[in-house]
C-alpha positions in Angstrom: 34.4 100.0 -17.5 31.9 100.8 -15.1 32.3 100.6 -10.9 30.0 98.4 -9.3 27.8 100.0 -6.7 29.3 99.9 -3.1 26.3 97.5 -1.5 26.9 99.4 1.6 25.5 103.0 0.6 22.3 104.0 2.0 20.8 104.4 -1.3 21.3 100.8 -2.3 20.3 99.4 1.3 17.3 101.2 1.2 16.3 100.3 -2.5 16.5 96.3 -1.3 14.7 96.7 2.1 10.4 95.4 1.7 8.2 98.5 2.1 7.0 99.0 5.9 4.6 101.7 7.5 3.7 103.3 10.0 -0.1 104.5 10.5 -1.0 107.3 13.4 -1.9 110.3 14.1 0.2 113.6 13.1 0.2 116.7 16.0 -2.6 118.0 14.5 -4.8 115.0 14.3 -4.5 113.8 10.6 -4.5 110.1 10.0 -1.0 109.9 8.4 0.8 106.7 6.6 4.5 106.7 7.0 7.0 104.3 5.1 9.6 103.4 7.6 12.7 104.4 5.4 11.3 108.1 4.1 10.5 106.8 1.0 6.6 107.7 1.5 3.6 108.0 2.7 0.5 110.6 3.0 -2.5 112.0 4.9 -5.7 110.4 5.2 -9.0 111.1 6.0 -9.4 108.3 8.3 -7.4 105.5 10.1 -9.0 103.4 7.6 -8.2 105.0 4.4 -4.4 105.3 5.8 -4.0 101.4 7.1 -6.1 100.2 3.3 -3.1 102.5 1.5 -0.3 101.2 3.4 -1.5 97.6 3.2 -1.8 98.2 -0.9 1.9 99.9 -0.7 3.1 96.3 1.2 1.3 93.8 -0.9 -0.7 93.2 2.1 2.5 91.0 3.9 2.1 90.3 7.5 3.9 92.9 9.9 4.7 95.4 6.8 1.9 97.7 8.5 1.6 99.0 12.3 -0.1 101.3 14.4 2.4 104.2 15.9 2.1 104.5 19.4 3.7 108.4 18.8 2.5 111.2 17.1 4.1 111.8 13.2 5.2 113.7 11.0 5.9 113.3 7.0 9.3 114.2 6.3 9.6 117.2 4.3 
């Protein structure tokens, strides 16, 4: 018989949580989209092009997109 996954792993937290980004500028000035958990994201010509894929990624819900007020970085 199968074990029921433990709801409190990270994998299965994370898997549950809505999609949420971040969009800002990386150290050397690329327009980067960050999802909040590490489960995305990518560079961008513009500010535009990154908050139009983010929005897409969220199904366009209210407060699933922000602006970083810190540099950042895509997680390797």
């Amino acid at each position: 018989m199968p074990h029921p996954v433990d709801a409190a792993t990270p994998a299965h937290r994370s898997a549950r949580l809505p999609l949420a980004f971040l969009v800002g500028r990386s150290a050397e000035g690329h327009w980067l989209a960050v999802e909040t958990h590490g489960l995305g994201g990518g560079i961008f010509r513009t500010c535009r092009d990154a908050l139009h894929y983010a929005a897409a990624e969220t199904g366009r819900r209210p407060d699933a997109v922000r602006l970083a007020e810190t540099t950042l970085a895509l997680a390797p």
